[in-house]
Backbone as a ProteinNet text record, in pm:
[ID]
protein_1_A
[PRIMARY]
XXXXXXXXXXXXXXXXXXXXXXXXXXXXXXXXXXXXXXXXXXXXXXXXXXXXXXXXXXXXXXXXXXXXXXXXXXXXXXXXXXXXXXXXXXXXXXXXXXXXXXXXXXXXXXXXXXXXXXXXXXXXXXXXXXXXXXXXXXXXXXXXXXXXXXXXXXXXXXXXXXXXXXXXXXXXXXXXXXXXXXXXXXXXXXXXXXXXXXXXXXXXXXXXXXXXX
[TERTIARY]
8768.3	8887.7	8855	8898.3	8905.7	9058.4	9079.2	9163.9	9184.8	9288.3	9322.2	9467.4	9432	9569.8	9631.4	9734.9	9790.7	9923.5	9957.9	10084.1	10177.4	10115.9	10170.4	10096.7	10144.5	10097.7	9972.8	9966.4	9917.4	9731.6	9680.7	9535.9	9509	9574.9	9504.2	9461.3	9504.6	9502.5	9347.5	9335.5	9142.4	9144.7	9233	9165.9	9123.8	9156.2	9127.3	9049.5	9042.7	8967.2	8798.9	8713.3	8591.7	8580.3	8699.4	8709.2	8758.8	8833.7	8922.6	8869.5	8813.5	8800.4	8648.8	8551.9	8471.1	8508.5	8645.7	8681.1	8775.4	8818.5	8887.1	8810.8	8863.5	8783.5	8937.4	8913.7	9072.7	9083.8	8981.5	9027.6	9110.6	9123.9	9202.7	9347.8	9395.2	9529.9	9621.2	9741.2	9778.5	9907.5	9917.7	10078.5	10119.1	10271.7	10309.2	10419.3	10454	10551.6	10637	10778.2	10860.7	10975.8	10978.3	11007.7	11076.9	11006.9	10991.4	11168.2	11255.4	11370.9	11469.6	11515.6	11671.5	11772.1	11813.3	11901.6	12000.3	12077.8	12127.2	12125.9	11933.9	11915	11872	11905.4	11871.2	11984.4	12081.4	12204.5	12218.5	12194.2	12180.6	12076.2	12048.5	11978	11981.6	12104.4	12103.4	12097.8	12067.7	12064.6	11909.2	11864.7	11747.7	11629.8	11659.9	11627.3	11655.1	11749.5	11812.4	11714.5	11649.8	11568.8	11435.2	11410.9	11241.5	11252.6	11352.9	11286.7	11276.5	11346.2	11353.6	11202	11165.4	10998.3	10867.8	10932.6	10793.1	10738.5	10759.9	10649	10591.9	10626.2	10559.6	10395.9	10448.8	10342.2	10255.6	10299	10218.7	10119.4	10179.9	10095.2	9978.4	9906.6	9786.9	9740.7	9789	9706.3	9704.5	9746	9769.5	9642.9	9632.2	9538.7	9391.8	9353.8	9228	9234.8	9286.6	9342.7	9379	9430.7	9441.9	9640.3	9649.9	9820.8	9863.9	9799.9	9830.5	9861.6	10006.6	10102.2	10188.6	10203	10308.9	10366.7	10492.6	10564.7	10596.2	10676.7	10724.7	10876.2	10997.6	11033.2	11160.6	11171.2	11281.3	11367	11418.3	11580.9	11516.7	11434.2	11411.2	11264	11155.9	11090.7	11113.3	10980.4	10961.5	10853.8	10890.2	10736.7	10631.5	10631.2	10567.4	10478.8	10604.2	10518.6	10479.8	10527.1	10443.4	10303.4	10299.3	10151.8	10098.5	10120.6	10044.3	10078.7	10109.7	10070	9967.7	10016.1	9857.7	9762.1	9698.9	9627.5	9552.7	9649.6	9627.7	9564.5	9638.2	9546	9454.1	9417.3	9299	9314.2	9403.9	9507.6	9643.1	9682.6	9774.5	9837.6	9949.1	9949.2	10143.3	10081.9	10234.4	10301.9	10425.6	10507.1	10572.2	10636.5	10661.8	10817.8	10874.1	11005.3	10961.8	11086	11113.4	11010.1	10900.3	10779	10864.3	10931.5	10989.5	11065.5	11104.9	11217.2	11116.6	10999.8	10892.6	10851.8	10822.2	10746.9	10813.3	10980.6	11013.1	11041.8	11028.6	11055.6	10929.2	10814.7	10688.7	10706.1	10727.5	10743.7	10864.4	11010.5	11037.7	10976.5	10958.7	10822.9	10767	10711.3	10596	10435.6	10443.9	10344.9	10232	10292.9	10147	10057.2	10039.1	9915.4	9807.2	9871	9804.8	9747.9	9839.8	9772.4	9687.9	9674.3	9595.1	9470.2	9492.4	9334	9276.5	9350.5	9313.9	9194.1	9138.5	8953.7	9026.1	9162.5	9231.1	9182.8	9194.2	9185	9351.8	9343.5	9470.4	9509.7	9614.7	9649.3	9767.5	9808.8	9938.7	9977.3	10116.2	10141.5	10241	10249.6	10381.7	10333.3	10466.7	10540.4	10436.7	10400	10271.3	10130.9	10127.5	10024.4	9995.7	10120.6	10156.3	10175.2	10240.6	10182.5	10065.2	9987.6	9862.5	9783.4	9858.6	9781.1	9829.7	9766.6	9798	9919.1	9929.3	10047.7	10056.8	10160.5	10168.9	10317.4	10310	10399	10498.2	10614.6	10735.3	10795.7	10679	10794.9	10923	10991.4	11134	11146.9	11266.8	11302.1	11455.3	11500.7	11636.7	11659.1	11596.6	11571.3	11580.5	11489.2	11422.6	11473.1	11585.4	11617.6	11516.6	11467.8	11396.5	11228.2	11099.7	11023.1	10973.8	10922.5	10884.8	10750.8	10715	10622.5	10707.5	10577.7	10609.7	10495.6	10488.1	10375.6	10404.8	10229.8	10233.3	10164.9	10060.1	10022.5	9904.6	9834.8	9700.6	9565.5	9590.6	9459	9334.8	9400.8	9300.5	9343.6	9255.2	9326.2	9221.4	9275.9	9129.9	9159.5	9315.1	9325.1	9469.8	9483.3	9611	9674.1	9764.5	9757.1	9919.9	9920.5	10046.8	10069.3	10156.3	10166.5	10249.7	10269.4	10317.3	10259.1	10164.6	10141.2	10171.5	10234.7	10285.9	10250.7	10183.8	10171.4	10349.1	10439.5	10562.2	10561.7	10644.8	10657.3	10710.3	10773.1	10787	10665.1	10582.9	10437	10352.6	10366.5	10247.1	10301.6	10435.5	10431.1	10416.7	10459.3	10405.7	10241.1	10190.7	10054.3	9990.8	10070.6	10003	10050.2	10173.4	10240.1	10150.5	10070.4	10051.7	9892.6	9851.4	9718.5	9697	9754.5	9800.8	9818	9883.4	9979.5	9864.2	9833.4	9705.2	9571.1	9559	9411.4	9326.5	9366.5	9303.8	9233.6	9169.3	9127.8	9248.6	9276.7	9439	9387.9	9447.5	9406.6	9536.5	9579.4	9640.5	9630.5	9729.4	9731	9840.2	9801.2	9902	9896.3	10021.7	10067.3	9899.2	9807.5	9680.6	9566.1	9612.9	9514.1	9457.6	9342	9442.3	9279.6	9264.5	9185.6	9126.4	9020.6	8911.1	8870.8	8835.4	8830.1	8743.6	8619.2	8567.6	8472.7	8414.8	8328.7	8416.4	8483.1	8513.8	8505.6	8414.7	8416.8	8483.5	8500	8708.4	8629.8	8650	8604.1	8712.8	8764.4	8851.9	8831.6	8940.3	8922.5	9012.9	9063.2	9160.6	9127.2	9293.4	9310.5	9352.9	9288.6	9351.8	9200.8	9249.5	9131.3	9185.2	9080.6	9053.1	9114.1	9211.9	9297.4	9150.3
8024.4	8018.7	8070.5	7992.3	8034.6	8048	8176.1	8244.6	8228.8	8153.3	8172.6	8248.7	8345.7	8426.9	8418.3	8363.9	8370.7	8379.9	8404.2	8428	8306.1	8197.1	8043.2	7927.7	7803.6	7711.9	7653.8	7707.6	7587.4	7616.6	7584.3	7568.9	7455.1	7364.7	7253.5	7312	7430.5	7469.4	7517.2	7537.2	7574.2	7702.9	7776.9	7983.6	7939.8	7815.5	7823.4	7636.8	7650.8	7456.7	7527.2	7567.9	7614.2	7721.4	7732.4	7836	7773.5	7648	7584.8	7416.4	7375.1	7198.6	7200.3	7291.6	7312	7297.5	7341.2	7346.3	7253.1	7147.9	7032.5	6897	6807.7	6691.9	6565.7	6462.6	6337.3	6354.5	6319.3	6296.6	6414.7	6553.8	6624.6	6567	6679.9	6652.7	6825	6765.8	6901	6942.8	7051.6	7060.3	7177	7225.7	7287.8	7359.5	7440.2	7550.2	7598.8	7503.3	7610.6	7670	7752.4	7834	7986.6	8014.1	8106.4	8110	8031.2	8033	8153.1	8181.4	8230.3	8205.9	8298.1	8274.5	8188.5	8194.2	8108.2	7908.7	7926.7	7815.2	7711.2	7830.8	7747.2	7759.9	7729.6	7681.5	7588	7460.9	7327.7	7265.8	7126.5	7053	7012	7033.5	6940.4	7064.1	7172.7	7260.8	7306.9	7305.8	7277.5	7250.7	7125.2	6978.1	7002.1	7043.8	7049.2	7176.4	7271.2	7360.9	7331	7288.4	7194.9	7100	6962.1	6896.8	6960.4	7096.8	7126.2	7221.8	7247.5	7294.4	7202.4	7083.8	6974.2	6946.6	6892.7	6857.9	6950.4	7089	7202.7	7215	7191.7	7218.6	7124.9	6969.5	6810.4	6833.9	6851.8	6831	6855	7031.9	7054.5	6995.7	6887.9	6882	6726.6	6674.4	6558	6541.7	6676.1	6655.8	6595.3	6729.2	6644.6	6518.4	6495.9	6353.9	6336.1	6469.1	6495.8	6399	6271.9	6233.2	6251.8	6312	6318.9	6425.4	6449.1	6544.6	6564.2	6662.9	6652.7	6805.2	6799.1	6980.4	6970	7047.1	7115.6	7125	7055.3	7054	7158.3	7248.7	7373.9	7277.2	7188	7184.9	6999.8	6980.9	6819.6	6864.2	6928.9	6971	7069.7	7060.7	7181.4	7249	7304.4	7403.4	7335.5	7229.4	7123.7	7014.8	6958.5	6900.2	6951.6	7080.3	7176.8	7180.9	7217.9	7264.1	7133.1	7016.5	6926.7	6880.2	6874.3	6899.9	6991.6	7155.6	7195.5	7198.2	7129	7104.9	7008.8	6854.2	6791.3	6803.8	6898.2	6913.6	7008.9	6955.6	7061	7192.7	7197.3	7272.1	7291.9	7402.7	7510.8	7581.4	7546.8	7584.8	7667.9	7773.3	7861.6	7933.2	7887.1	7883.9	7975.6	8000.6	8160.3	8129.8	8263.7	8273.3	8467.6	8479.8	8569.2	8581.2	8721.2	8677.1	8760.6	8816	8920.5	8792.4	8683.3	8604.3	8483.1	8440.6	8378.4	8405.5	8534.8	8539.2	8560.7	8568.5	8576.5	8398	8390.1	8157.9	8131.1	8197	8133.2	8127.3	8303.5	8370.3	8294.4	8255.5	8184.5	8041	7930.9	7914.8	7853.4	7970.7	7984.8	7916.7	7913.5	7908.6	8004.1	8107.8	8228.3	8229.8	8208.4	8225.5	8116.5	7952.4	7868.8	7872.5	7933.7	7953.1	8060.1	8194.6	8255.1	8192.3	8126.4	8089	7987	7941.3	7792.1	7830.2	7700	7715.1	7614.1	7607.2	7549.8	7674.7	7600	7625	7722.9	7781.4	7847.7	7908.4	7861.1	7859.9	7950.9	8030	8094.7	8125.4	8156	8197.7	8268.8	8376.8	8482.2	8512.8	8521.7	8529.7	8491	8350.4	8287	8344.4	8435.5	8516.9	8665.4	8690.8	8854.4	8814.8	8712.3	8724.8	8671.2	8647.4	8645.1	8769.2	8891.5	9058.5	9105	9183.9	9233.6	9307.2	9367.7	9466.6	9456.3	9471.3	9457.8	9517.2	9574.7	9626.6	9538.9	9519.6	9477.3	9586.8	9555.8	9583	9569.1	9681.7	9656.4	9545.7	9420.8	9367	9310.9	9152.3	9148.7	9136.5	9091.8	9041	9166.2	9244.7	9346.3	9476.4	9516	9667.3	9758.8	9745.6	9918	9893	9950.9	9981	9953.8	9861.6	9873.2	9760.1	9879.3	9760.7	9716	9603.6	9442.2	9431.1	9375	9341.7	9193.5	9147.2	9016.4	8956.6	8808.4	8744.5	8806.6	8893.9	8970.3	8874.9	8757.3	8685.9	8699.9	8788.6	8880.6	9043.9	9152.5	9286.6	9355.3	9502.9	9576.1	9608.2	9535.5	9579.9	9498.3	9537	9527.4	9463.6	9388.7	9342.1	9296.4	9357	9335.5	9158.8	9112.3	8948.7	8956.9	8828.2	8792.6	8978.5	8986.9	9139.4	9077.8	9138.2	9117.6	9282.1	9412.7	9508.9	9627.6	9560.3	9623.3	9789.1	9834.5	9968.3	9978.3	9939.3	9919.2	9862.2	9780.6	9774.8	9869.3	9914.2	10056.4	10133.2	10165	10283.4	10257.5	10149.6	10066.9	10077.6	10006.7	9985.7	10188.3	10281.7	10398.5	10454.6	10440.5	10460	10421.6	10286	10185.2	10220.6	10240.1	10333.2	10458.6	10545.8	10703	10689.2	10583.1	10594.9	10520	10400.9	10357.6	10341.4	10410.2	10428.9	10262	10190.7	10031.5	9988.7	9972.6	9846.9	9757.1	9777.9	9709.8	9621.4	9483.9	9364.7	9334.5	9331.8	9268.4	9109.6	9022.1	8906.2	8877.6	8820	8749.2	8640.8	8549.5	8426.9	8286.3	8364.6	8316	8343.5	8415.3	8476.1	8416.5	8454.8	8451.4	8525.8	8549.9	8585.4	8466.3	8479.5	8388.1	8464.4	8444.4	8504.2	8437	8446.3	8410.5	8493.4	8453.3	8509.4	8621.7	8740.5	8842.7	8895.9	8809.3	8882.6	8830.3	8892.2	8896	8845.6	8702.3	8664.6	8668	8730	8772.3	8618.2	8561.8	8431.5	8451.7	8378.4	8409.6	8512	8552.5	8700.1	8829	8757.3	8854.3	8973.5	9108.6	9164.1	9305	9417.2	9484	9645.2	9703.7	9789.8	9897.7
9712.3	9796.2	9936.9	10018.7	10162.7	10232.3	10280.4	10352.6	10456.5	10513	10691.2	10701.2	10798.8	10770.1	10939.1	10992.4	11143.1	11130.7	11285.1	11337.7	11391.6	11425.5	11427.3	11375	11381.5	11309.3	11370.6	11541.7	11646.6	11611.7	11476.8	11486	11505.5	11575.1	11684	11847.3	11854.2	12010.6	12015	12119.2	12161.7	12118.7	12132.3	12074.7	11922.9	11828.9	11717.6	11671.9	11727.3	11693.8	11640.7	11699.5	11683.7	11543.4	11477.2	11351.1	11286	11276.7	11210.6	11158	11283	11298.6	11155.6	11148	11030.7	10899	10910.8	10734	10695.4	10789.2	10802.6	10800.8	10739.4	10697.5	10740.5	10742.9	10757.8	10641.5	10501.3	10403.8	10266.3	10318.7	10272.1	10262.3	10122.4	10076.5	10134.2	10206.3	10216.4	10184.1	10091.8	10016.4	10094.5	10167.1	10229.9	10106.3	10077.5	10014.4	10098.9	10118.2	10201.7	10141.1	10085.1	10020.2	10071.4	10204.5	10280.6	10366.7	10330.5	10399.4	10375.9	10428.1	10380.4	10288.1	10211.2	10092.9	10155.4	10327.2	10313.6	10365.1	10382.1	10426.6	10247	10140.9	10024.8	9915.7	9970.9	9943.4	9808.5	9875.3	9794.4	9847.5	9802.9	9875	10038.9	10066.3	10214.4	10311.7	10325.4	10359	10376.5	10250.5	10205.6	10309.3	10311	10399.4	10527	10566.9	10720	10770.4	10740.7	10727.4	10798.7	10623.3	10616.7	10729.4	10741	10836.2	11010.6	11038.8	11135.3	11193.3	11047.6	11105.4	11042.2	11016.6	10973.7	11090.1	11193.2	11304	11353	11345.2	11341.5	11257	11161.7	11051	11050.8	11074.7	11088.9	11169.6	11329.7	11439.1	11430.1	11407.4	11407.2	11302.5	11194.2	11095.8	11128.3	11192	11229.2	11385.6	11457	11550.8	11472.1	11310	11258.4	11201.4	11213.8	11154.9	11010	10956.1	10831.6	10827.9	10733.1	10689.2	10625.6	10468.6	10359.9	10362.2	10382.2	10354	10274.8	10163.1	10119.5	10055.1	10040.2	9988.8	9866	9795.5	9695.7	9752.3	9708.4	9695.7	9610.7	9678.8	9586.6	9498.8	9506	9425.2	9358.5	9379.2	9317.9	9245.3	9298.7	9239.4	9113.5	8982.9	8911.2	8849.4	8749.7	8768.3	8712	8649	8593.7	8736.9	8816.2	8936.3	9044.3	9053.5	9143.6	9109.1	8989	8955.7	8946.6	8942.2	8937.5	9139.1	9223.2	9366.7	9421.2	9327.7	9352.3	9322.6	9227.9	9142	9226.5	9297.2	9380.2	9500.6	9600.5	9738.6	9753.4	9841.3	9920.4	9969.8	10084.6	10131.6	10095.4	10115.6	10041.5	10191.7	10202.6	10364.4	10312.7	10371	10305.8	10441.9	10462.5	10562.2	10615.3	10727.3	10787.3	10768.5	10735.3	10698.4	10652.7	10571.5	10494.7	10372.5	10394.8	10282.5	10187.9	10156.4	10009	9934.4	10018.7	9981.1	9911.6	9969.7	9946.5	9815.1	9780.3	9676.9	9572.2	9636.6	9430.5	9408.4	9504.9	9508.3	9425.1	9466.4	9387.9	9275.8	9217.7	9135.1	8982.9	9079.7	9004.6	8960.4	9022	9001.2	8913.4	8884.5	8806.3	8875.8	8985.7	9053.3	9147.2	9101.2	9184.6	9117.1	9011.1	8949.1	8960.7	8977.1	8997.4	9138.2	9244.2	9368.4	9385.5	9355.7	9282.5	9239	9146.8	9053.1	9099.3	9206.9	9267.6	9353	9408.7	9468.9	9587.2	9643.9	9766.1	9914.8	9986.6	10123.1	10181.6	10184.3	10151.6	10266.5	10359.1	10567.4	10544.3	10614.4	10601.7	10745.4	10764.5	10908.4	10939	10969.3	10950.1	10826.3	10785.3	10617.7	10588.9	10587.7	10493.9	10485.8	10598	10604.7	10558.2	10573.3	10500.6	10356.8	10272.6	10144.1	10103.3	10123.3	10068.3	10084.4	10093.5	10092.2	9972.8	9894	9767.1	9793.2	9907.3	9963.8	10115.5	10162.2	10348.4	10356.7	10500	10543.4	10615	10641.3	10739.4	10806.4	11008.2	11115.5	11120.3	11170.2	11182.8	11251.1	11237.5	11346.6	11313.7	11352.9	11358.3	11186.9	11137.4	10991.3	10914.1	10940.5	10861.3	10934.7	10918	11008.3	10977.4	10842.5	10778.7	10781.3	10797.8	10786.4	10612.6	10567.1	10441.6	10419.1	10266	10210.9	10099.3	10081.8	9987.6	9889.7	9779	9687.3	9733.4	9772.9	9790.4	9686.5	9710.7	9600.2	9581.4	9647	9606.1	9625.2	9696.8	9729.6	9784.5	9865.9	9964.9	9987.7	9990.5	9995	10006.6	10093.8	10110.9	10280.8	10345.3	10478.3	10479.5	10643.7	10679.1	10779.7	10780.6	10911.2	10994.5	11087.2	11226.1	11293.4	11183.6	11289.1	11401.7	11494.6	11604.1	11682.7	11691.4	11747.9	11929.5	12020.5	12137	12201.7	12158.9	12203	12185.3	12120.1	12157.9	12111.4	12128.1	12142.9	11930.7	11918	11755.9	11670	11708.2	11633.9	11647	11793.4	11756.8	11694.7	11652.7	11607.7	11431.5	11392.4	11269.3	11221.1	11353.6	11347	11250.3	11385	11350.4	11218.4	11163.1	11014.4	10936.3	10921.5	10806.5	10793.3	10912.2	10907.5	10823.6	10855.8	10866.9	10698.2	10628	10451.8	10412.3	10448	10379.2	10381.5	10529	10543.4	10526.8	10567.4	10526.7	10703.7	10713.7	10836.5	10851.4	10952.5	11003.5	11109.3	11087.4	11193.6	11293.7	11396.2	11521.5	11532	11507.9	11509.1	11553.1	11733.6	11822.6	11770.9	11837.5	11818.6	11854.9	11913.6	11930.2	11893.5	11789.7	11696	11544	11453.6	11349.8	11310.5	11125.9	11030.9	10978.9	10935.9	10810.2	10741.1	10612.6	10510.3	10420.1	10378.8	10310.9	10254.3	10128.3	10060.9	10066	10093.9	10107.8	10240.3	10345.8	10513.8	10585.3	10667.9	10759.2	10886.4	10929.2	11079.7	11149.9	11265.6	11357.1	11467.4	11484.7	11595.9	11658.1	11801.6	11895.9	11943.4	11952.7	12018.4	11879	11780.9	11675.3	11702.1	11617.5	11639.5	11585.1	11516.1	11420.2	11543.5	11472.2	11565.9	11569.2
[MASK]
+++++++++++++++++++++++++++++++++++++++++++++++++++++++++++++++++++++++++++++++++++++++++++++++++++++++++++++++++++++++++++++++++++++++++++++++++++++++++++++++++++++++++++++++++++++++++++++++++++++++++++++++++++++

């Protein structure tokens, strides 16, 4: 399994083409999990949908720059735990979406799909949210979402450090940054919106502007 962990989707842009365009081929399959919404963007179906299609060309574009078409999601309310696992089973890539990660992982969870992503040998992209759960554990900055300071048990894919998304320098991440240090003592990574992590074999390649506090 290979790990990409960032703060936006844009790995078509130049801070990340030279870390990224290597592990991309046209003929990959790529399944997106959005899952990552708000209790109240997963309502019903049309809600659902009104959601998802509002961050699909988001997610397409850079994968559409390698010339990767074969796209396809998981479906919350038409999908189940039966054709999930046979989608991931299917692609290459495993690309897990920014939203709400506490809200994310009990979606997997119900599910019944962490374990297949877990045990899977997929290429595995995350961004935000999608990036903070794939840590065995991670912390959530306060912000409009999240009033309180807390950790989360994530999917445990990768673990052994820590890391600050959309990092912008603000006066509420450092003082995060220095908390999450200080309680867990882990190698803590900084990942701007032009940043991101690689992960392989077990060694952490820093690209962009992301980089090791």
């Amino acid at each position: 399994m290979i790990n990409v962990l960032l703060s936006s989707y844009d790995i078509h842009e130049s801070w990340a083409i030279e870390t990224i365009e290597p592990l991309l081929h046209k003929d990959m399959k790529v399944l997106y999990i959005p899952f990552s919404f708000d209790d109240s963007d997963m309502k019903n179906h049309e809600t659902f949908e009104q959601c998802r299609l509002k961050h699909e060309s988001g997610i397409f574009r850079p994968f559409h720059y390698y010339g990767i078409d074969n796209i396809d999601y998981i479906d919350y309310f038409y999908d189940n735990h039966k054709t999930a696992i046979d989608k991931i089973q299917n692609a290459d890539i495993i690309f897990l979406t920014g939203g709400f990660p506490d809200q994310y992982l009990v979606r997997l969870n119900e599910f019944g799909i962490s374990d297949a992503i877990r045990n899977s040998d997929k290429l595995i992209i995350g961004a935000s949210a999608g990036a903070m759960i794939q840590l065995d554990n991670y912390h959530i900055t306060p912000d409009d979402d999240y009033p309180t300071y807390q950790y989360q048990d994530g999917l445990g894919l990768v673990s052994g450090f820590e890391i600050e998304v959309h990092y912008c320098h603000s006066d509420i991440q450092e003082t995060s940054l220095k908390r999450v240090i200080k309680e867990k003592q882990l190698p803590t990574y900084t990942i701007p919106n032009d940043g991101g992590l690689l992960i392989k074999d077990k060694q952490i390649q820093t690209f962009g502007t992301a980089a090791l506090v």
